[in-house]
C-alpha positions in Angstrom: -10.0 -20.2 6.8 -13.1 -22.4 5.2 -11.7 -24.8 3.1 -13.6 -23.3 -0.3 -14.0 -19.7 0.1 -16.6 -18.0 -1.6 -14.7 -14.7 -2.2 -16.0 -11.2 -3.5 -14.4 -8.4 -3.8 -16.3 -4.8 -3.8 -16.3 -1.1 -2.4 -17.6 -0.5 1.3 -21.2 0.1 0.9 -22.2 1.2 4.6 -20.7 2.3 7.7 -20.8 -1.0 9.2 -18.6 -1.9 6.0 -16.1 0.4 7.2 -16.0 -1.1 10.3 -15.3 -4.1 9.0 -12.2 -3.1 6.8 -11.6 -0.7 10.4 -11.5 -4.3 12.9 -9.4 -5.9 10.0 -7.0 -2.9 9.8 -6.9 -3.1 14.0 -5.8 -6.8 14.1 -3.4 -6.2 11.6 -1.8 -2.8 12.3 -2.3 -3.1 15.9 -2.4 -6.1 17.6 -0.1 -7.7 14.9 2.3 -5.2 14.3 2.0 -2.8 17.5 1.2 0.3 15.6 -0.9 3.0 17.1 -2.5 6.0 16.8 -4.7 9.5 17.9 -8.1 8.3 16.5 -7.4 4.0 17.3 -10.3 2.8 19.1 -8.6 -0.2 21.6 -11.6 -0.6 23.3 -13.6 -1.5 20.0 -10.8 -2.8 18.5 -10.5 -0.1 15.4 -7.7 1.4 13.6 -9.2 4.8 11.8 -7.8 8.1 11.3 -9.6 11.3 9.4 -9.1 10.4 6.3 -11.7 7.2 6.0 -14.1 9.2 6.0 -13.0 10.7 2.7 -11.7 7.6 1.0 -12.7 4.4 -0.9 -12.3 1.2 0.6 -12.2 -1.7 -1.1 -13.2 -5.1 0.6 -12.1 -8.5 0.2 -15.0 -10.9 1.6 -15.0 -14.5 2.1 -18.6 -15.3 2.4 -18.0 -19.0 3.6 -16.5 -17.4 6.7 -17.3 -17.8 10.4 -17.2 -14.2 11.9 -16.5 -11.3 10.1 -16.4 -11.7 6.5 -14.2 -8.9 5.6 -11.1 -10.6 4.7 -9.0 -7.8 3.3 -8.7 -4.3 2.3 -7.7 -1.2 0.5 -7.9 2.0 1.1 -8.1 4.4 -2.2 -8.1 8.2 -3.1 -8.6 10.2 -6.0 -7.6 13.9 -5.9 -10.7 15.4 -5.7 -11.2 12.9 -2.3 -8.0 13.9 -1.1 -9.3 17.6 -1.9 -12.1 16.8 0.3 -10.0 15.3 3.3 -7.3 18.4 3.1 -4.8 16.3 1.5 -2.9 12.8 0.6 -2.4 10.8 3.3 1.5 10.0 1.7 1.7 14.5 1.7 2.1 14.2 5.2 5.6 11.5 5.1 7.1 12.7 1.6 7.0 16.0 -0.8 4.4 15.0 -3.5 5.2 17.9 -5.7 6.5 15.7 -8.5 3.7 13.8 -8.6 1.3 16.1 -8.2 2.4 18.7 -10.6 2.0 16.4 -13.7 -1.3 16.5 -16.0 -1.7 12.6 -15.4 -4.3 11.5 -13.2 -2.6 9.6 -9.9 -4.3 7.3 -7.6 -3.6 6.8 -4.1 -3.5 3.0 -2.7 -3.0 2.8 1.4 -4.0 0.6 4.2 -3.4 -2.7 2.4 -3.6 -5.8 4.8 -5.3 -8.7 4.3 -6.0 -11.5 6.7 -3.6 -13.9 8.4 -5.3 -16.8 6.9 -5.5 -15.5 3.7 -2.2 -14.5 2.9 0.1 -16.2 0.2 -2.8 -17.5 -1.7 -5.4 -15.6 -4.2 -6.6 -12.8 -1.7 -3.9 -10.4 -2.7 -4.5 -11.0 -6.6 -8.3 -11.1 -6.1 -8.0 -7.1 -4.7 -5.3 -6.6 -7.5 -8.0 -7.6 -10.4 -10.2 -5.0 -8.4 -8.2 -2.3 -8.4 -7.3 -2.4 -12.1 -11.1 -2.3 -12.9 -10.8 1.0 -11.4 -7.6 2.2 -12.9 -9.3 1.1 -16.2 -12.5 2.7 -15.4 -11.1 5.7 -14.4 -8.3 6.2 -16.1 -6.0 6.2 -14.1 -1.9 6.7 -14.8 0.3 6.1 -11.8 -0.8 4.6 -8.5 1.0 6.0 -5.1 1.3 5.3 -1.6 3.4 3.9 1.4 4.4 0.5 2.3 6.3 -0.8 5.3 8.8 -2.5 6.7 8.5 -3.8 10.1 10.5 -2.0 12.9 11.8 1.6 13.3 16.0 1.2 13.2 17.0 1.6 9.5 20.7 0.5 10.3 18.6 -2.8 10.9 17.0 -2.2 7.6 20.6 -1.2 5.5 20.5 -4.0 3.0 17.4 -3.9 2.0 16.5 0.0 1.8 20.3 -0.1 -0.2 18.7 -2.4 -2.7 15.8 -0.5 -3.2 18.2 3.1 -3.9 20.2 1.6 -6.0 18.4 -0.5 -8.1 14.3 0.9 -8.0 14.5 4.6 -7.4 11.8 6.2 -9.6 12.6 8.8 -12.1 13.2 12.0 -10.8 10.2 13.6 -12.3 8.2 11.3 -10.5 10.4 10.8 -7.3 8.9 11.6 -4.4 11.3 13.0 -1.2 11.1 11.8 2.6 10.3 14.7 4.6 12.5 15.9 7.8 12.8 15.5 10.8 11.4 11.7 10.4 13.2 10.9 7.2 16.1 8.9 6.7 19.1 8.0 3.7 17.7 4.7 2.1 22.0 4.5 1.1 23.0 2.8 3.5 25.6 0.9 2.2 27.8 0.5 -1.3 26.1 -1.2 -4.2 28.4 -3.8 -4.4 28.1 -4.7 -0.3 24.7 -6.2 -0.6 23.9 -9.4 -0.6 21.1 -9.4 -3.1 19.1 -12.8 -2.2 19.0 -11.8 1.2 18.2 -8.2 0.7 15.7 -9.1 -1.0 14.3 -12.0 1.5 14.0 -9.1 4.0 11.9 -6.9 1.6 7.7 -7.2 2.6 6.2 -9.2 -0.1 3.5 -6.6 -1.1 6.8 -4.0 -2.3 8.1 -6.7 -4.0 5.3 -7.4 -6.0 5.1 -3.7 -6.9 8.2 -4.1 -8.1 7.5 -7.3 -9.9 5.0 -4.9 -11.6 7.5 -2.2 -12.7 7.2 -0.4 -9.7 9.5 2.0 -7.8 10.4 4.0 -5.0 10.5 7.4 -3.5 14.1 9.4 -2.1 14.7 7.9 1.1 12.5 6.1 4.2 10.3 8.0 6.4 10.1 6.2 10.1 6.5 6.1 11.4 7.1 5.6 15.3 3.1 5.3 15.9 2.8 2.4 13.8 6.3 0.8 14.6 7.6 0.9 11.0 9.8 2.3 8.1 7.9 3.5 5.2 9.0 3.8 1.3 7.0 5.5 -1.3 6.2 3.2 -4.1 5.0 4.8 -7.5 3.9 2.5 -10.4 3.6 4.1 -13.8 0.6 2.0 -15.4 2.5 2.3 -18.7 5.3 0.1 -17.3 3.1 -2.6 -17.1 3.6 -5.1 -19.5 1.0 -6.9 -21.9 1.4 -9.8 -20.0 0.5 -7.7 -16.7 -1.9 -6.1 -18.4 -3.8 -9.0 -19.7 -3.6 -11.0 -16.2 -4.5 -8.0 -14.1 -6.8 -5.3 -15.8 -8.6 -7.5 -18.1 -8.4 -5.4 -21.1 -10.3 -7.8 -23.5 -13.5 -8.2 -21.1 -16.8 -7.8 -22.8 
């Protein structure tokens, strides 16, 4: 990484942008983390799949960069997108219908990654401040989406997926459910059997800032064999942010 990066963040403007967020999304999903699947391009080195096409994505750039400027991603959908593209992405791990049968106006996140270099320092916030431009913008009330754990055997996950049941299932009138055959019991173990500092060690950083955020999760895990990980819905009702979160992230009192 440059020493001073020169960062921007904005939408994918072009189909080379796409690209871009597409080679990021390889070296992440792919050659990092040995995911796979029908529509990855190995031989150009890009991780797509039909709903791109349909979707936002929002780019992270670093402009002092050698290479490829595109530094980090998300990918976004609104419902008349996911209209467009046959459906959430999330629809096709766990049963929406709570979600999706309120008046309030949802927002799905997907495809996060940033960067190697780039993570633990301002990248991650930088797409965060973003995001919330949007949720302002559009008014948006409760973000969804999947996020993952590394690896497909939940025994080896038990502590962890326990914490999340126990202590950050979302309400049930938001809760979305694991779908068969692929699902799995995120109660793995008692309550009182975890060891909660390093439960939580063994959670990904980007759920536990969700939860940081007031965030939550969905009725049990969903394995994803392709991509060589377990998967947990996270929903985040905007109206459990606090005004502390609410004045760092969405910039409420911009002119």
């Amino acid at each position: 990484m440059s020493p001073t990066p020169r960062f921007e963040t904005r939408f994918a403007r072009s189909a080379e942008d796409i690209r871009a967020a597409q080679r990021l999304r390889y070296d992440v999903f792919v050659a990092e983390l040995g995911g796979d699947g029908e529509m990855v391009d190995h031989d150009l080195r890009l991780e797509r799949d039909a709903f791109d096409a349909h979707a936002e994505h929002l780019l992270l750039l670093d402009h002092r960069r050698i290479g490829d400027p595109v530094v980090g991603v998300y990918r976004l959908m609104m419902a008349e997108q996911a209209k467009q593209a046959g459906g959430w992405y999330t629809a096709s791990e766990y049963d929406l219908k709570p979600l999706l049968t309120t008046s309030r106006k949802v927002l799905e996140l997907g495809r996060s990654c940033l960067h190697a270099e780039y993570r633990g320092g301002v990248g991650m916030m930088l797409l965060w401040q973003a995001l919330a431009d949007l949720v302002l913008t559009r008014e948006v009330e409760i973000l969804f989406g999947v996020a993952s754990f590394h690896g497909t055997d939940p025994d080896a996950l038990a502590a962890p997926l326990s914490l999340l049941h126990h202590r950050h299932l979302a309400p049930a009138a938001l809760r979305p459910v694991a779908r068969a055959p692929h699902a799995v019991d995120m109660n793995r173990m008692p309550e009182m059997q975890i060891d909660r500092p390093a439960a939580l060690r063994a959670v990904p950083s980007l759920i536990k800032a969700y939860l940081r955020l007031g965030g939550c999760v969905g009725e049990g895990a969903w394995v994803d064999h392709r991509f060589n990980t377990t998967d947990v819905c996270l929903v985040l009702d905007i109206e459990n942010l606090s005004a502390k979160q609410r004045a760092f992230y969405m910039r409420e009192d911009r002119s």
